[in-house]
N, C-alpha and C positions, 0 to 999 in steps of 0.2 A: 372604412373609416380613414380618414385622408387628412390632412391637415395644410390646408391651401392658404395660410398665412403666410407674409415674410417677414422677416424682422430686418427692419431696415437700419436699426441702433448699430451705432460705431461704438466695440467695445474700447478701443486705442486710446478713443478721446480724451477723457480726463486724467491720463496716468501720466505721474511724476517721477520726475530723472531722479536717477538714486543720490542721495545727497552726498556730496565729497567731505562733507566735515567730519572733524575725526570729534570720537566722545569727548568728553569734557574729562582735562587734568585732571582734575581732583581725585579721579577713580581711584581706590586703593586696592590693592592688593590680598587677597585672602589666604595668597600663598606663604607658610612662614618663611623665613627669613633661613636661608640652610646653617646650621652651624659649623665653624670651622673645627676640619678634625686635629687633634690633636698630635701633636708630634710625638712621635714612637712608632713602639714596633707592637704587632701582638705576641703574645705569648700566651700558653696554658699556664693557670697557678692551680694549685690547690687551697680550696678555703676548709680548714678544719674546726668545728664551731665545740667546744667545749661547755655549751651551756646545755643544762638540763642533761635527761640520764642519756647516759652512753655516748660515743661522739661520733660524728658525722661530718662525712668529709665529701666535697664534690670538686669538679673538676671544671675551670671554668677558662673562654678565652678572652681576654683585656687587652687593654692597648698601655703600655707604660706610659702615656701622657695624658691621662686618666686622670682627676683630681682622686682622691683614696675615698673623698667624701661621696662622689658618684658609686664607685665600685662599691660603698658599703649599702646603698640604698638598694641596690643590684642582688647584694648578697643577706641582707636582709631579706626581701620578697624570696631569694633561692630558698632559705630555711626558715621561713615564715617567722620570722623576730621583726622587731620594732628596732629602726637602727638607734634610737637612745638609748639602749639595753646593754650596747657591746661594744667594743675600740677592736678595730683591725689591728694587729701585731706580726709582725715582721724578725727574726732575729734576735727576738728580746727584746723589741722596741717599739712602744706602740704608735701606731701611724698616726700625725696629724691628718687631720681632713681636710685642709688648704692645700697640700704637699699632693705632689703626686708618686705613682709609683717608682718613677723614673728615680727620684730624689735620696729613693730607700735601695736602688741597685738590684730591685726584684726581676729573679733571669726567670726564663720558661724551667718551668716544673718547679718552682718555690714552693711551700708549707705559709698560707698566711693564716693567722689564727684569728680564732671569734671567741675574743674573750668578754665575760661580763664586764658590766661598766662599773659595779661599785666594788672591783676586786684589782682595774687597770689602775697604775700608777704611771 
């Protein structure tokens, strides 16, 4: 069995030069947008949550340039609360959530507390 054909076709023939144009601008981007990190330092706190029985204290590392309102979204998921449950407190002072930590002078190894919300003043 032999195959006494030739194929005399140029496969070269119809093929096109790679084209030099770049894609089209308008392409966006799917990458997000990195966000800048915040100025400070990290530090361990401790967050000690006084709600429900018994207390419970964990051990966590933050960056003092931190808005208080991140770190409470943070530490809510730590001890499964809802963070409109409870105000972070500091000193005897309970933390705005605009503020950051830096604002309150929070050093490595601080006590922040998880106080309920309808007992913060």
């Amino acid at each position: 069995m032999g195959f006494d054909e030739e194929f005399d076709e140029d496969l070269d023939e119809d093929l096109e030069e790679p084209s030099a144009k770049t894609p089209a601008e308008d392409v966006k981007s799917k990458t997000p947008v990195a966000k800048a990190v915040p100025a400070g330092k990290k530090i361990s706190v401790y967050f000690m949550s006084t709600i429900g029985p018994g207390e419970k204290k964990q051990k966590l590392l933050v960056n003092t340039g931190n808005n208080v309102g991140d770190i409470k979204e943070t530490v809510a998921n730590l001890f499964g609360l809802d963070p409109a449950d409870f105000h972070l407190s500091s000193g005897g002072v309970t933390m705005d959530e605009s503020l950051t930590l830096n604002d309150y002078n929070v050093a490595d190894g601080d006590d922040i507390l998880l106080i309920p919300a309808s007992t913060a003043g």
